[in-house]
N, C-alpha and C positions, 0 to 999 in steps of 0.2 A: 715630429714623428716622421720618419722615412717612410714608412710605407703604413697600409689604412691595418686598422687594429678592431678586435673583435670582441664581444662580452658571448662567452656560449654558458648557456645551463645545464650542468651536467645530472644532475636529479631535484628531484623534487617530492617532499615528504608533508601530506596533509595530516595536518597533529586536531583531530577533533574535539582535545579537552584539553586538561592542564598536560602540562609537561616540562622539560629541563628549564624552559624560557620561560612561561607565562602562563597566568590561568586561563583565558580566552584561547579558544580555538586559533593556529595561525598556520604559516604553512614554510616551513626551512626551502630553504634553493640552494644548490649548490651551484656557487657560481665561479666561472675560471675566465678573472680577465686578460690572462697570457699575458702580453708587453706590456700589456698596460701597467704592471707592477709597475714599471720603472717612469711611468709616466704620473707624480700627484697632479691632483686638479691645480696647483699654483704653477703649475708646467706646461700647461696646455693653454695656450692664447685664446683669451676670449669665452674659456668657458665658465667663467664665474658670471659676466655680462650677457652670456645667452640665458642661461637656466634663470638668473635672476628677473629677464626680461618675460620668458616665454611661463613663468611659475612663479608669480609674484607671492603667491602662499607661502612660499620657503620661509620668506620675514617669518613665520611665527614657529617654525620649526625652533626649538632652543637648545637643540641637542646635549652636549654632556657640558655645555658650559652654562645652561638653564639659563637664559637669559633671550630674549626678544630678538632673533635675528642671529643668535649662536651657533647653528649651523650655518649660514652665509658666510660668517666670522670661519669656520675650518673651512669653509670650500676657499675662501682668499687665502688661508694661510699654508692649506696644502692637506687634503686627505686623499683617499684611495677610492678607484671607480666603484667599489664594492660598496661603499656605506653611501656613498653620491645615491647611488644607483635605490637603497633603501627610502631614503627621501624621496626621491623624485617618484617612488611607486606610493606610496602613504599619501604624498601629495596630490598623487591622478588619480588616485581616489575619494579624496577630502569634497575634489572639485567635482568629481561624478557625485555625488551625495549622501556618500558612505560616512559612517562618524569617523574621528578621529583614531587613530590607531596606533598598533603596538610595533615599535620596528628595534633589531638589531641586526647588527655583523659584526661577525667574528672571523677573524686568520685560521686558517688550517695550518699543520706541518707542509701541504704543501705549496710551494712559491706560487702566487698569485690566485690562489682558490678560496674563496673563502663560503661560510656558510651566511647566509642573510635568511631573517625570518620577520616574516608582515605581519598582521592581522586578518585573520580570512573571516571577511563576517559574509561572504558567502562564495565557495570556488570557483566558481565559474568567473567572478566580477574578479577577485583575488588575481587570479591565472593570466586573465587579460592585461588587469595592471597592470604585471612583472612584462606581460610582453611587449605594453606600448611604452611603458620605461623603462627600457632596453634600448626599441627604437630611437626615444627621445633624445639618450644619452647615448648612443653613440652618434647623432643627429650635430648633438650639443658638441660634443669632441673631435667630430668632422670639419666643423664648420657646415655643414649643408644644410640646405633651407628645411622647413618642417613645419608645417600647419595642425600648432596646439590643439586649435579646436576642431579641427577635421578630426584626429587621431583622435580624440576625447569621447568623440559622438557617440559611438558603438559600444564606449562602456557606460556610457551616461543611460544610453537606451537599455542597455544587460542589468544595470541596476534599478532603473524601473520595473522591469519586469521580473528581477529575482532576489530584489532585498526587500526586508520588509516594508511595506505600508505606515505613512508616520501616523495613522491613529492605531496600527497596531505596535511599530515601535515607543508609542506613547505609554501603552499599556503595559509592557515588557521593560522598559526603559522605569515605569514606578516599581515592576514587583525587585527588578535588581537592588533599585535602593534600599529595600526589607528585607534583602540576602534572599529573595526567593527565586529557586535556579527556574530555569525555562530551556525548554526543548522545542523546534523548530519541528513541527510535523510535515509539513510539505516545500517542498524543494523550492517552489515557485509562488508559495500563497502563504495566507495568513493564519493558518491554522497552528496555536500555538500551545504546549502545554505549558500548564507553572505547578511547579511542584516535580516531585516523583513519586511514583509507586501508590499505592492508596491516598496519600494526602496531597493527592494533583487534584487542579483546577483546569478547567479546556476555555479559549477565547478563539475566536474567530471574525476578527476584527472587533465590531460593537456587538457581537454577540457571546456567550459563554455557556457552557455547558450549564445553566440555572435560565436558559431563555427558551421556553415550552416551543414545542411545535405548533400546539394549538395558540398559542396567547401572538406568536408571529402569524401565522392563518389566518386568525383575528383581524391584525389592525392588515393583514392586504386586504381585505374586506370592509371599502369605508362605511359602505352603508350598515353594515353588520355593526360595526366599532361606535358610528354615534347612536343606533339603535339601544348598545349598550351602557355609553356611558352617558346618556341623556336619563337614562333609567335611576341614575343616581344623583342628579341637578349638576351636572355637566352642561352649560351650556354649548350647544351645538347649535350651526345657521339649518333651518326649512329646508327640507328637498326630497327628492326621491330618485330613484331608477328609472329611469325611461328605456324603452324600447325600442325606438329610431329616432330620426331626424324631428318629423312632424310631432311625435309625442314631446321630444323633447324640447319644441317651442312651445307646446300646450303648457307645460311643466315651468318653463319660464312666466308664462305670463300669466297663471293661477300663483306662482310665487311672485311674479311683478319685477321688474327688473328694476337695478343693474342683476345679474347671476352669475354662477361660476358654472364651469362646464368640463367636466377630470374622468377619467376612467374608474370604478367602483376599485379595482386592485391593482392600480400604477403605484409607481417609485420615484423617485428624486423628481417630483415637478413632473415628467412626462408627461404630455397632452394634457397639461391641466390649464386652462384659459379663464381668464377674473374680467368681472366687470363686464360683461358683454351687454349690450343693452338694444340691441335690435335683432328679430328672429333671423336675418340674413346673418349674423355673425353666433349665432347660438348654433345653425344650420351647420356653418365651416368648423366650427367648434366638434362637433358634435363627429363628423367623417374625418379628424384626427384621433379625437380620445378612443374614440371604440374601436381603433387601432392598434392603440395603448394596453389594454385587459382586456376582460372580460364580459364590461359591462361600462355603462356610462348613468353619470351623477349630476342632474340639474341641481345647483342649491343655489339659497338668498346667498348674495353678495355684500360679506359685512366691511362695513367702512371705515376704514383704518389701516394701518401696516402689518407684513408679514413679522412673528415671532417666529423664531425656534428656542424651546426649551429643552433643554438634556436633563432628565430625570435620572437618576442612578439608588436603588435600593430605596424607594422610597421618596429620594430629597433633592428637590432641584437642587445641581454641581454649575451650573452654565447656561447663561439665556443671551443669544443675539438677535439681531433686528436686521431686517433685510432692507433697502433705499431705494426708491426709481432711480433711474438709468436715463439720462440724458444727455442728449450733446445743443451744444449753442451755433446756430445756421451763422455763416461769416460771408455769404453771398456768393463764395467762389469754390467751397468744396461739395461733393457730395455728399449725402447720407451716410454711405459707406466708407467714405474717405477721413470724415467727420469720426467715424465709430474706431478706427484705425489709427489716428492722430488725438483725439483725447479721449478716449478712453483704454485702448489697448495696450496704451503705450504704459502705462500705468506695471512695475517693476513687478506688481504682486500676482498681476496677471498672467495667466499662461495652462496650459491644457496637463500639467504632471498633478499629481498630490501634495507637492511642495507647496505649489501657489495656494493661497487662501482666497482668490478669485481666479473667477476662468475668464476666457475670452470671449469676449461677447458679438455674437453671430447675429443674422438677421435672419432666426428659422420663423418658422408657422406663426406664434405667437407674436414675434417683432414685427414680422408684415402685417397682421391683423390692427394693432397697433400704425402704422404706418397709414395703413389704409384709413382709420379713423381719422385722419390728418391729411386724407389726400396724397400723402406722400408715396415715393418708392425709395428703394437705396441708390436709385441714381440722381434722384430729384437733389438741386438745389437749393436747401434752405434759405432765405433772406438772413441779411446781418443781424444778429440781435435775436431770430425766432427760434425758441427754446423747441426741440425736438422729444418726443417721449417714444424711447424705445421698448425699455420693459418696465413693467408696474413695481415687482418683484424678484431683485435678481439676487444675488449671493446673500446671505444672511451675512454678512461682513461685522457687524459692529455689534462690538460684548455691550451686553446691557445686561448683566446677572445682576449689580449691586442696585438696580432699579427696579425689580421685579417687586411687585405689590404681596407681601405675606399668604394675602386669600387667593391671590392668582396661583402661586408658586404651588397652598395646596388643592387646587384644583389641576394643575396638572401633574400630583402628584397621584391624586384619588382617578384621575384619567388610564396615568399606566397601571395602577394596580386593578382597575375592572377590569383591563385587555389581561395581565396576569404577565407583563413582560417586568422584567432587572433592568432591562436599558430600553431607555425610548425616549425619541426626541419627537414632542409634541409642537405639532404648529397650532398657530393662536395666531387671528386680529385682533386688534385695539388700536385705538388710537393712542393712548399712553397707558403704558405696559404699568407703569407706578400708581396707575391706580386700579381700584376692583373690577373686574370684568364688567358685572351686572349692571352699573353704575355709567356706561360708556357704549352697553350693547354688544360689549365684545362675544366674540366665542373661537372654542375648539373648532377646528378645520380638520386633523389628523392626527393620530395616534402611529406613528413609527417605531416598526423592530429596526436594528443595527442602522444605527442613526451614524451618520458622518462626524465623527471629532475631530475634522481638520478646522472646522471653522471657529472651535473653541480655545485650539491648541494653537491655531495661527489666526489670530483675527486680524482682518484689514483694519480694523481700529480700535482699537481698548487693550484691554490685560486679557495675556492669556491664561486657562484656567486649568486648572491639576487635574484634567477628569483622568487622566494616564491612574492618577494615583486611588481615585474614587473608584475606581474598577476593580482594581486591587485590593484596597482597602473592605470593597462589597462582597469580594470574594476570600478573602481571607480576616477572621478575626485577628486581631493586635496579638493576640498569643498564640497566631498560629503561621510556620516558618514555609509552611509549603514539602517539610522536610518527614523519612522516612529515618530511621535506626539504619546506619548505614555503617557498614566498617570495611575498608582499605587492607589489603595483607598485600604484603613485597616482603621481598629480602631474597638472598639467594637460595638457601635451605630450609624447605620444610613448610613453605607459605600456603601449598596446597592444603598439609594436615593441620594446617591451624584454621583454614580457613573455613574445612566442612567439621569441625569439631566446634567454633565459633558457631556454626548453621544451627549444629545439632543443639548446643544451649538456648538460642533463638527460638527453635523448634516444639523443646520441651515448656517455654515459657510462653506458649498459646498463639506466638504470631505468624502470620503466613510469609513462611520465611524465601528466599529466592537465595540462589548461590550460583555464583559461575568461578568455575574454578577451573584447572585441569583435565577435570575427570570429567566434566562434563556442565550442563547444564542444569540446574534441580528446582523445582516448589513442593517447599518439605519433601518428604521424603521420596518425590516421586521424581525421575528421571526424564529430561523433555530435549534431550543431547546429549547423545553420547561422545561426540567428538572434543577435542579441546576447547572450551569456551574461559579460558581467562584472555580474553582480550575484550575491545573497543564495542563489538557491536552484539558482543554474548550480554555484557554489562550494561548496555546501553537498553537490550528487550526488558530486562531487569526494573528498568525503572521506568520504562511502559507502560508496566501491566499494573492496573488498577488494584489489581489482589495481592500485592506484597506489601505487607504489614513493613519488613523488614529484609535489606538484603547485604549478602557478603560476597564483595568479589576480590577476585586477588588478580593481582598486576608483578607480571615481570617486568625486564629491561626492555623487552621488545616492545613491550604495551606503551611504555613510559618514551620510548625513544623514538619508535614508529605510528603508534597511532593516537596519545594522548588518554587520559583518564576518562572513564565513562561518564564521571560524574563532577560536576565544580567545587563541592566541599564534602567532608564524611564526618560521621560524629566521632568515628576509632581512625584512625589510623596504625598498623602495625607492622614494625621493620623487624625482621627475625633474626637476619646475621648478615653480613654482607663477607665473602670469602674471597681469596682469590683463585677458588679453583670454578670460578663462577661461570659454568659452559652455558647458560643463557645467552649471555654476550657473547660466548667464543663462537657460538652455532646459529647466530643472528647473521648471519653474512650480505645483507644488502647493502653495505656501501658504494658508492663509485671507486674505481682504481685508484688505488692510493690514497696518501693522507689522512687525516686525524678523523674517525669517525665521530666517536663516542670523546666528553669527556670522563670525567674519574669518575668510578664506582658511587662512590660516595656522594658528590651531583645529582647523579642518575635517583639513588635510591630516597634521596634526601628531599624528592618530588611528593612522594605519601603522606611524609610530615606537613611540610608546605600546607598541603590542603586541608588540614584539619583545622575544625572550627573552633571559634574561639571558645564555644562553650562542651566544646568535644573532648578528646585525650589523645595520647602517641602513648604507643603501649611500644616499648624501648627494652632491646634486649643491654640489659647492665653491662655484661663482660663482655660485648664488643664494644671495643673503644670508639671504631666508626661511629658505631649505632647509636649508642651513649649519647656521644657530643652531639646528633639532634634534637638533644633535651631544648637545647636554649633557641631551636630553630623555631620550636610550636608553640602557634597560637593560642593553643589551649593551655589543657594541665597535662603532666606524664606520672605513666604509673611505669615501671622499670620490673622487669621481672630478671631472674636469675636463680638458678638453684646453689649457688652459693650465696649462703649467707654473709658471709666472711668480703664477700665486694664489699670494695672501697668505695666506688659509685653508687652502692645502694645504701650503704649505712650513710655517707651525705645525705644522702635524699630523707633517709628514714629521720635522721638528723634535723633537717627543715620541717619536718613534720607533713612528708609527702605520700605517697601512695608505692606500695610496690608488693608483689608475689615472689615467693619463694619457698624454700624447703627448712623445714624444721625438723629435727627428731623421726625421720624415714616421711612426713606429712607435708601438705601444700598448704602455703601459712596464706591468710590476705595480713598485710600490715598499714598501719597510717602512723605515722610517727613511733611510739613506744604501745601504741593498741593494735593486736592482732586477735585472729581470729580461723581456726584449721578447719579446712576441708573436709578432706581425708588423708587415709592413707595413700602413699604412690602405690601398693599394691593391689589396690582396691582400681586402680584404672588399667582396661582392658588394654588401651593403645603403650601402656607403660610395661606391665608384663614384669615378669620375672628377673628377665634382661636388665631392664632398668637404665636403657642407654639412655647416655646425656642430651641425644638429639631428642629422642621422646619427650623426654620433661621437659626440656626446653620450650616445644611444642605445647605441650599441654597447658606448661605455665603461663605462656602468650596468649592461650584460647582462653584462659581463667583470668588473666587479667582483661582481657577485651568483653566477657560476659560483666565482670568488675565493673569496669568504665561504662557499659550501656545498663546499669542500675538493674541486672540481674542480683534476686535473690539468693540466699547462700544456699535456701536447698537446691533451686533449679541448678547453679552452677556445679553442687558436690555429685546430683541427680543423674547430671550431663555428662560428667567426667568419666563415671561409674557404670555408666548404660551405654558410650558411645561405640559401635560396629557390634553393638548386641544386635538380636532380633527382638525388636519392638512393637507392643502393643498400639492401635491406634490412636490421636491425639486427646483423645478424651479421657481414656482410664491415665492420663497422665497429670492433666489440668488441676488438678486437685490442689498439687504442689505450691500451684500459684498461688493460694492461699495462706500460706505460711510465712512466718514470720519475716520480715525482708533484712537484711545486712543493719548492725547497730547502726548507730547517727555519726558514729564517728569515725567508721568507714566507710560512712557514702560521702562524703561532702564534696 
């Protein structure tokens, strides 16, 4: 290359749900690498041997040849900076600690621009990506030097701080596998929904919307928590609350040492000191913890090792065991050099939420220890003399399949007196495999929003599904997390299919939500008036706790600019697709030139996509467009048309499928050669005398969508008949729902 060359982004589109690409949030760039067209990667010297050295991760990229190192394979053979540039960003994030994710590029019409689209599993981490591989790669195609991990660092730190928490991605990571969607409540934290609309669940790391305020109260209050579960033959170690220093050596030695020495409402270990066994160490004990809380807790100091058990609904999921912490004196390092060299060194080790140990410091409780030994962190140990640093440090090691049956329901009888869903109880014993009572063990602590990293990443053993026991405690086997949801697009008419869909909804007793055109609605009442078919009218929708059931509708702007509200719906419904289709003509945010938008057809063919397997596409027959997304869904389709006489729908009727249409002046429901009529079309207020084809059209699509969500024949003929009436309140209505529901052989 004669002269240096540039990658500029000329826009950028954050897609928050499904869209033309993909179902996962991601985010399109428009990107114009000018010369570079004429430069493939098998052109430029030495760029295959940089990227490959400086992003050794690429090996498992398998791009469109799926195979181990597939992408490496087109970078030698020759691709374009544009899909490079897709790698190398998916990549900078693999290595920042992001999951794996979603990449393409695509050519525009115009030379050298192309659109590229990632995975945004959060925008801010997403953003940065794109802009340190940018730098990377035109680093990489300079030749010019470039410190990987210098550049890495500041997204490695953005994704600590703004992706989730892996015991919360643990948790979120099970409900996906049960199709249950999940909404991100706070930009920076862990506050997660699962579900929408009424049949949501709330998590908040190891907490959930089933975890009381009082029963987390509770266990901060340890003296309160063995008070309680001592009450029911919990064993729990002697002690009490002391009042300062001097009470709290009195309190030791009416309990008799060794004793522990903890704040009555600390967290994670905090100022909690074991084993003390002289009043000069109960003393320094003692002007930490009360540092810690509120209060300070002399007890017996029971003999044996630290447990953690993770309770969940009832049933121990996970129990690990914590190990003293020693290093071996070799004459010639220090204490600290010693802790630095075998034990930090240790890969698992490190101060993020990844590591399943942290790094072990010489605070309050390691000097007290040291001091028992004489030692400092500078002293040098002899060769050979084994140093004890901490008594109790990381619960590292799974020991669930060792847990003793009577242990297991004892600390199960432990969380249910405190009244907590999640609680990770600590226990000594000396061997966890056999009965408490039997060894002297006991209860130490009852904890709300217990850490699942140590269960999900053990320093040593099998890691354990509690992501999925979360889940599972929070949702029964036959329950999807999922509301009555239905999808409208198409170019004409989506809006009146969409509040006539409501109004059926409405009449059939559920608290129904709609964002459409006209506005924002629950039932019948009006909460925006401005335009709400878009991203974030739909998205309040499945917020709110009190929608039974909701319909939004989605144009091309929604689909193209901001992504579907929702990851799957139970209807989806395409009304027509035209080409006089001014949605898209009056969308005008492209960059200058080139390809914005693919086909119509693409575009609209995203509503079907999303429909669930056990959902419907409510399919208008006589457009041929719309038609041929029969074989795109997942589901089943019902096909409406007010000609009978379609070719498309007598096939369908043929297979013995579902579809609405017009009979004898009436609206027929059909399943193969059994039907079943409505009414008359005269009989519906939005049909009128007029009897235009858009109407029915409409009406038919609303009737087929009440259809497919196992509405009633009255509520649907009910709906049809009263809808832009003035309506009595939901009660003189409810009645209807008591009548007879659709034969058997057109519900199926």
């Amino acid at each position: 290359m004669k002269k240096r060359q540039d990658i500029v982004f000329k826009d950028s589109i954050s897609l928050k749900g499904p869209s033309i690409w993909t179902y996962p949030p991601c985010i399109e760039t428009w990107v114009d690498i000018g010369e570079l067209e004429d430069y493939p990667s098998d052109k430029i010297p030495g760029l295959y041997e940089r990227l490959e050295a400086w992003l050794p991760g690429l090996i498992e990229h398998r791009c469109n040849y799926d195979v181990r190192g597939g992408f490496l394979q087109r970078l030698k053979e020759g691709t374009w900076t544009g899909h490079i540039l897709e790698h190398v960003v998916l990549e900078l994030m693999t290595v920042a600690g992001l999951p794996d994710g979603f990449g393409r590029t695509r050519e525009t019409t115009t030379r050298g621009v192309y659109k590229l689209v990632v995975s945004n599993f959060h925008e801010e981490c997403t953003r940065l990506a794109l802009d340190i591989g940018r730098e990377l790669l035109l680093a990489a195609i300079h030749d010019d030097p470039f410190d990987v991990a210098e550049a890495i660092r500041p997204l490695r730190r953005k994704v600590d701080r703004k992706y989730l928490g892996p015991s919360t991605a643990a948790i979120v990571n099970a409900a996906e596998a049960r199709k249950i969607p999940h909404i991100r409540l706070l930009d920076d934290g862990n506050l997660v929904q699962l579900g929408y609309g009424a049949a949501m669940r709330r998590i908040w790391t190891a907490e959930t919307d089933s975890t009381s305020a009082i029963a987390e109260t509770i266990s901060r209050d340890k003296d309160l928590t063995k008070e309680l579960i001592s009450s029911v033959g919990v064993p729990v170690p002697e002690g009490r609350e002391v009042d300062d220093a001097d009470d709290a050596v009195d309190a030791a030695e009416d309990i008799g040492y060794p004793v522990v020495v903890k704040p009555t409402d600390g967290n994670h270990g905090r100022g909690v000191f074991i084993d003390l066994t002289t009043a000069d160490d109960v003393r320094k004990a003692y002007a930490i913890a009360v540092e810690e809380g509120s209060g300070v807790l002399v007890e017996r100091s029971i003999q044996g090792i630290e447990h953690r058990l993770l309770v969940i609904g009832g049933k121990l999921i996970a129990a690990n065991r914590s190990d003293l912490i020693t290093v071996a004196g070799d004459g010639k390092q220090t204490v600290q050099e010693l802790i630095d060299t075998q034990i930090n060194t240790d890969p698992r080790r490190g101060s993020t939420e990844l590591h399943p140990l942290s790094i072990i410091r010489i605070d309050t409780a390691a000097q007290m220890e040291l001091d028992r030994q004489k030692l400092t962190a500078s002293s040098v140990p002899a060769a050979g003399r084994e140093v004890l640093i901490q008594r109790n440090a990381n619960h590292a090691f799974d020991c669930t399949d060792e847990v003793h049956p009577d242990t297991a329901a004892i600390a199960s009888l432990a969380a249910r007196v405190v009244g907590l869903d999640i609680a990770g109880i600590d226990l000594v014993c000396q061997d966890i495999a056999k009965p408490l009572a039997a060894q002297g063990g006991a209860i130490v602590e009852v904890n709300a929003g217990p850490s699942l990293l140590m269960h999900i990443k053990p320093g040593v053993g099998k890691p354990r599904p509690v992501g999925q026991a979360i889940v599972d405690n929070l949702f029964s086997t036959s329950q999807t997390g999922r509301i009555p949801l239905v999808g409208v697009s198409g170019t004409h008419g989506k809006t009146a299919v969409a509040k006539l869909v409501a109004h059926l909804l409405y009449l059939s007793g559920a608290h129904t939500g709609l964002a459409c055109s006209d506005g924002l609605f629950q039932n019948r009442r009006q909460v925006q008036k401005t335009d709400a078919a878009n991203w974030s009218a739909g998205r309040r929708l499945l917020l709110n706790r009190a929608i039974d059931a909701a319909v939004i509708e989605n144009g091309p702007e929604v689909i193209l600019g901001q992504g579907l509200a929702y990851d799957r719906c139970s209807v989806g419904v395409v009304t027509n697709i035209a080409s006089d289709d001014e949605d898209l003509s009056r969308w005008n945010v492209q960059p200058t030139g080139g390809e914005y938008y693919t086909t119509p057809r693409s575009i609209y063919r995203t509503q079907v996509d999303v429909v669930l397997p056990s959902g419907y596409a409510v399919l208008n027959a006589a457009d041929p467009l719309v038609a041929d997304f029969a074989e795109l869904c997942d589901g089943e389709v019902i096909f409406f048309t007010a000609d009978p006489s379609c070719l498309k729908l007598a096939e369908h009727f043929a297979a013995g499928k579902r579809g609405v249409t017009v009979a004898d002046g009436r609206i027929i429901l059909r399943t193969g050669g059994d039907e079943i009529r409505i009414c008359r079309l005269g009989d519906v207020p939005t049909i009128g005398k007029a009897k235009k084809a858009e109407d029915i059209a409409n009406v038919l699509a609303a009737v087929a969508a009440g259809w497919a969500l196992g509405l009633t024949q009255e509520v649907i003929a009910t709906g049809v008949k009263t809808y832009g009436l003035d309506l009595p309140e939901p009660e003189a209505l409810l009645p209807i729902q008591a009548k007879k529901p659709l034969p058997a052989a057109l519900k199926k």
